[in-house]
LUMVO-854768 format. One line per 4 residues: number of its first residue (from 1); for each residue x, y, z of C-alpha. Coordinates in Angstrom, 3 decimals. Example, Ala and Ser with C-alpha at 12.3 -4.5 7.8 and 13.67 -1.06 7.14 Angstrom:
1) 12.300:-4.500:7.800  13.670:-1.060:7.140
***
This chain:
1) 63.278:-53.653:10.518  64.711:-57.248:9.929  65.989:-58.296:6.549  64.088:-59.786:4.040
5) 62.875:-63.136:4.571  63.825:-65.812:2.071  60.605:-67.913:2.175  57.512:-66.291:1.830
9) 55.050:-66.944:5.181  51.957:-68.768:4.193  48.741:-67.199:6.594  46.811:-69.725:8.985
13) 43.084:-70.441:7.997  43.150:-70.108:12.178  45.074:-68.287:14.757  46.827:-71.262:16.998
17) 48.048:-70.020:20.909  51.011:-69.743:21.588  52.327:-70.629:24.942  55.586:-69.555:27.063
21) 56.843:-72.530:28.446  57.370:-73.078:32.478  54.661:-70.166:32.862  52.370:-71.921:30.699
25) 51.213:-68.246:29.944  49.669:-67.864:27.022  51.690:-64.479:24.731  49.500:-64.705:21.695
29) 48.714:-66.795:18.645  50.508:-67.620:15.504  49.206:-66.189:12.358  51.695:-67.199:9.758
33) 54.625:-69.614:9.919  57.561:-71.175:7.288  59.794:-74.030:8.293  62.091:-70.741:9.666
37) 59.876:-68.271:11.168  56.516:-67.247:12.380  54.746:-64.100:13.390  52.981:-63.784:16.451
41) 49.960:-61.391:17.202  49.767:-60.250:20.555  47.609:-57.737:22.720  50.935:-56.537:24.318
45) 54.434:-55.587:22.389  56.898:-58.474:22.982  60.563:-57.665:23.350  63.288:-57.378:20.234
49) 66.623:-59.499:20.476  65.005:-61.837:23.123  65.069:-65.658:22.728  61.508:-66.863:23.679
53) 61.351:-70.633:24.641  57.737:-71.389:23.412  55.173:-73.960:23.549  52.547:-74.646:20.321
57) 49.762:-77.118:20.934  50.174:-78.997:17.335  47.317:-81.947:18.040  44.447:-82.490:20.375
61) 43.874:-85.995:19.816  41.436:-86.880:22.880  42.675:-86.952:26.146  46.178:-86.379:24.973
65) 47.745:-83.153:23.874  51.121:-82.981:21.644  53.057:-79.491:22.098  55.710:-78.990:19.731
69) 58.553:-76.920:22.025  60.914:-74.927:20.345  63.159:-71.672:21.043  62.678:-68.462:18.830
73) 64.611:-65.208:18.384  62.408:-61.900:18.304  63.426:-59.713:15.531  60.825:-57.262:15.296
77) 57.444:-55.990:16.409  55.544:-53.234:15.431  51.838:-52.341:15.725  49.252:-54.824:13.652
81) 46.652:-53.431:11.017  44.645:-53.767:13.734  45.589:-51.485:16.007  44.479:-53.122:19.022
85) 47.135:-55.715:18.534  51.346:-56.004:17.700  52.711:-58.283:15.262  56.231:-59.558:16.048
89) 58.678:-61.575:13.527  60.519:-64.805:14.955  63.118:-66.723:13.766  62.820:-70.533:14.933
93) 65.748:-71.898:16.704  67.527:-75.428:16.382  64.650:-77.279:15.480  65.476:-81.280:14.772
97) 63.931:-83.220:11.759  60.832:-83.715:13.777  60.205:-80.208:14.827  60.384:-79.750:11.163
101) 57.919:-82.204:10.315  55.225:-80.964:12.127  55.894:-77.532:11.560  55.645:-78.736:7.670
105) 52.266:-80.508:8.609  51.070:-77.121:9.936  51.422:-75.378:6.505  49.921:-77.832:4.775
109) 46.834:-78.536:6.768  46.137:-74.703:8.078  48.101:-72.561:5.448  45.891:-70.960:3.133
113) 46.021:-72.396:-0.249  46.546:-69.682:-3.518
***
């Protein structure tokens, strides 16, 4: 399995989609997330050691949507708790100071607090 993360994850209050960009397909949803990494649940395994270029819808503000894109490295997956599901560790790639932003706005409005 990967090393040991340095920041601990914080879990969404709600599961947000995840999309792969140009296929607009969506791969699953994003259950827990620092400014480096998140882990997506997914009814299929998604592959180790790929780069994923993905596609987060961040705010729905009415007719308007705002997508933050961003490339992640898979570094593992294994099968979820529930069993029906795969959980799979990325690490976020070359984000800029504004991918970081809104990733940080993330934790604080859907991370659960404790």
């Amino acid at each position: 399995m990967y090393e040991k993360r340095k920041q601990n994850r914080r879990h969404l209050i709600y599961y947000l989609t995840i999309i792969e960009q140009g296929t607009d397909i969506p791969i699953g949803f994003v259950v827990d997330v620092t400014k480096h990494g998140i882990m997506i649940m997914s009814s299929m395994p998604l592959a180790v050691g790929r780069t994923y270029h993905l596609k987060l819808l961040v705010n729905e503000d009415g007719a308007e949507k705002k997508y933050l894109l961003f490339d992640a490295s898979s570094k593992w997956c294994q099968k979820s708790p529930n069993s029906d599901f795969y959980d799979t560790g990325f690490e976020l790639l070359n984000l800029d100071a504004s991918a970081f932003g809104e990733i940080d706005a993330i934790i604080d409005e859907l991370g659960f607090k404790g």
